[in-house]
N, C-alpha and C positions, 0 to 999 in steps of 0.2 A: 774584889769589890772596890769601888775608887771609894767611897766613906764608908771605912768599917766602923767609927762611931754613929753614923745615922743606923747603918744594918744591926750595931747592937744594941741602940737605944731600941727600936724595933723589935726587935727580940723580945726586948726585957720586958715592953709593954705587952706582946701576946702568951708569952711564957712563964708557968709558975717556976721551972729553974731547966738549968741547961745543963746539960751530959759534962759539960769541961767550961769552967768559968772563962773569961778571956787571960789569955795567957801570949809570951814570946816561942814562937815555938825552934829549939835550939837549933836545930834544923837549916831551915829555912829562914831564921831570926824575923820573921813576920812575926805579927799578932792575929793571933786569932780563937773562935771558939766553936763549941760543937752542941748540938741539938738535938735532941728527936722529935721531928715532923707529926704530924696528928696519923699517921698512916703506920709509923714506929718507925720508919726509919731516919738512919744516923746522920745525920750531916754537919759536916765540918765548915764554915766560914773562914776567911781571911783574907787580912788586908794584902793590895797586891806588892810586889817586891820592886824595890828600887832596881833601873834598870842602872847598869854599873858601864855601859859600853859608852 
């Protein structure tokens, strides 16, 4: 996602809460958070990764 603060401001406005609050995930050290869609399923957002090359 190039602005993961626009896709979570958006979120927050159609969502009463989300499966995993925004978080770094140790991982990949991105940020990001996860959802369930009006259909139940899971999905995970996040910002994309700096490239390093």
């Amino acid at each position: 996602m190039d602005d993961f603060e626009i896709a979570l401001k958006r979120a927050r406005a159609l969502l009463a809460r989300f499966e995993e609050e925004s978080h770094v995930n140790p991982n990949t050290q991105t940020r990001e958070f996860s959802l369930r869609e009006p259909d139940g399923y899971y999905v995970t957002i996040n910002e994309s990764a700096e490239d390093d090359a």
